[in-house]
C-alpha positions in Angstrom: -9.4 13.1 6.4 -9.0 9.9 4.1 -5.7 8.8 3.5 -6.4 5.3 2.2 -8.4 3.6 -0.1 -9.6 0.2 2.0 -11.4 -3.0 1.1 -13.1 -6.2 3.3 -12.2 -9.3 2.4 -13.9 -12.6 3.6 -10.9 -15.0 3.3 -8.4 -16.8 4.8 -5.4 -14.0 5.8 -2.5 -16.0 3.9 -4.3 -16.3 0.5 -5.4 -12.4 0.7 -1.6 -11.6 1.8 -0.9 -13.7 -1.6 -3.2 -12.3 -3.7 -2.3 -8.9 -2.9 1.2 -9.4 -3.7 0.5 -10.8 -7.2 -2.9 -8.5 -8.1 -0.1 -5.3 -7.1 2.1 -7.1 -9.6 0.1 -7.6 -12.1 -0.8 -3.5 -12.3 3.6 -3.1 -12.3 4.0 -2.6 -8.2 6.6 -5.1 -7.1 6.9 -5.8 -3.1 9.9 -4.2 -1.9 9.5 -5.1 1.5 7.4 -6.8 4.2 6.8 -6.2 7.9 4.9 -8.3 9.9 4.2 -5.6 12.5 2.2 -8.4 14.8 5.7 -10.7 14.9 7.9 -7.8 15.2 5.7 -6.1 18.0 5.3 -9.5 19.8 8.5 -10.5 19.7 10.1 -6.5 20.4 7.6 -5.4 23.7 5.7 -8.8 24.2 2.5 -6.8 22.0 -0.4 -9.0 21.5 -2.5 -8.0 17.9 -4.4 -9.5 15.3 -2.5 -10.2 12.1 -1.0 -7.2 10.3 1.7 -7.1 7.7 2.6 -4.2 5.9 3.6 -4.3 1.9 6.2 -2.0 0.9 4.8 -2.1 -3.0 7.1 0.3 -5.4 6.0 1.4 -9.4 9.7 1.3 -10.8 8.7 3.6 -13.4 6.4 5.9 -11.2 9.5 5.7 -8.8 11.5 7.2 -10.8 9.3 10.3 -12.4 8.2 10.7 -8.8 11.5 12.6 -7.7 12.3 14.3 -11.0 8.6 16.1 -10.1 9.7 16.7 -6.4 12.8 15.7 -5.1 11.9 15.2 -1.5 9.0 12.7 -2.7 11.2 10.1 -1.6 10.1 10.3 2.1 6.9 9.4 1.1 7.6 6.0 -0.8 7.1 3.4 -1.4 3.5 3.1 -1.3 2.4 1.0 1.9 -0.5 -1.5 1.6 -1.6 -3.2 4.8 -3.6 -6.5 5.1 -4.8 -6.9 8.9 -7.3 -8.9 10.8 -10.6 -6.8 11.6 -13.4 -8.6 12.9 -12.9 -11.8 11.7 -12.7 -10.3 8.4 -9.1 -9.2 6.4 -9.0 -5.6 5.5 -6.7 -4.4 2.4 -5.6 -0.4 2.7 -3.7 1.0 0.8 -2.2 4.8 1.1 -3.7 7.3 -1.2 -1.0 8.5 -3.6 -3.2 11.7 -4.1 -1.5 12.8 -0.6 2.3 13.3 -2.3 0.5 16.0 -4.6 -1.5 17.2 -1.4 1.4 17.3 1.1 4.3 18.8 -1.0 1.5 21.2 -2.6 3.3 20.5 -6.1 1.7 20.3 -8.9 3.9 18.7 -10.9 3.6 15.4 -8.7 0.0 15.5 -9.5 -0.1 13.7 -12.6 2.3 11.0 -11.2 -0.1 10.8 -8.6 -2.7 10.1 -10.3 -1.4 7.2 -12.0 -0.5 5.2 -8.6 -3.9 6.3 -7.7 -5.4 4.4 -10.5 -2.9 1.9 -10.4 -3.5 1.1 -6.8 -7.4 1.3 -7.2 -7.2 -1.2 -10.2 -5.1 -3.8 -7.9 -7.5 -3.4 -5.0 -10.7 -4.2 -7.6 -9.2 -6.8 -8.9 -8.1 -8.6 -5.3 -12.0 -8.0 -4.4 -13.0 -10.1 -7.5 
């Protein structure tokens, strides 16, 4: 099953963390939070990893038809964006929003889905540009 909608990125890690942040704004998610799961595992259980920070990135407006459609939704938000180290390369996933509609089996999420779905695809084209 895909969950994600993923791109490869040959640049430096910092300036695609960057650019992520600002192309996700620029399409109306704002960056709730930010965990840097390779500082946090390090520093927690002495993990060694390649980068990998995860974006918290939130719609405000798609936030807040999500739990009128399904009040539960909020166990599935905000919508996670990773940028890791893969091979030398930086990879930028991001969770499908298709899987609210597909998980709560509710229709009436659908349509909200469908937005972040476009939403997220747009950001992602426009950090590979």
């Amino acid at each position: 099953m895909v969950f994600e909608e993923s791109i490869v990125l040959e640049r430096p890690f910092d300036e695609v963390l960057a650019t992520v942040k600002q192309e996700f704004a620029a399409v109306g998610f704002g960056t709730l939070t930010e965990i840097d799961l390779q500082r946090t595992l390090h520093d927690k259980i002495g993990k060694e990893m390649g980068r990998y920070v995860i974006v918290g990135a939130c719609n405000p407006t798609l936030a807040a038809a999500a739990p009128d459609a399904e009040p539960l939704i909020g166990v599935l938000l905000p919508c996670n964006v990773i940028v890791r180290e893969v091979d030398g390369q930086v990879s930028v996933d991001a969770m499908d929003p298709g899987l609210m509609a597909t998980m709560t089996g509710d229709a009436s999420i659908e349509p909200v889905a469908a937005e972040a779905r476009d939403l997220i695809n747009q950001a992602l084209q426009r950090i590979a540009a």
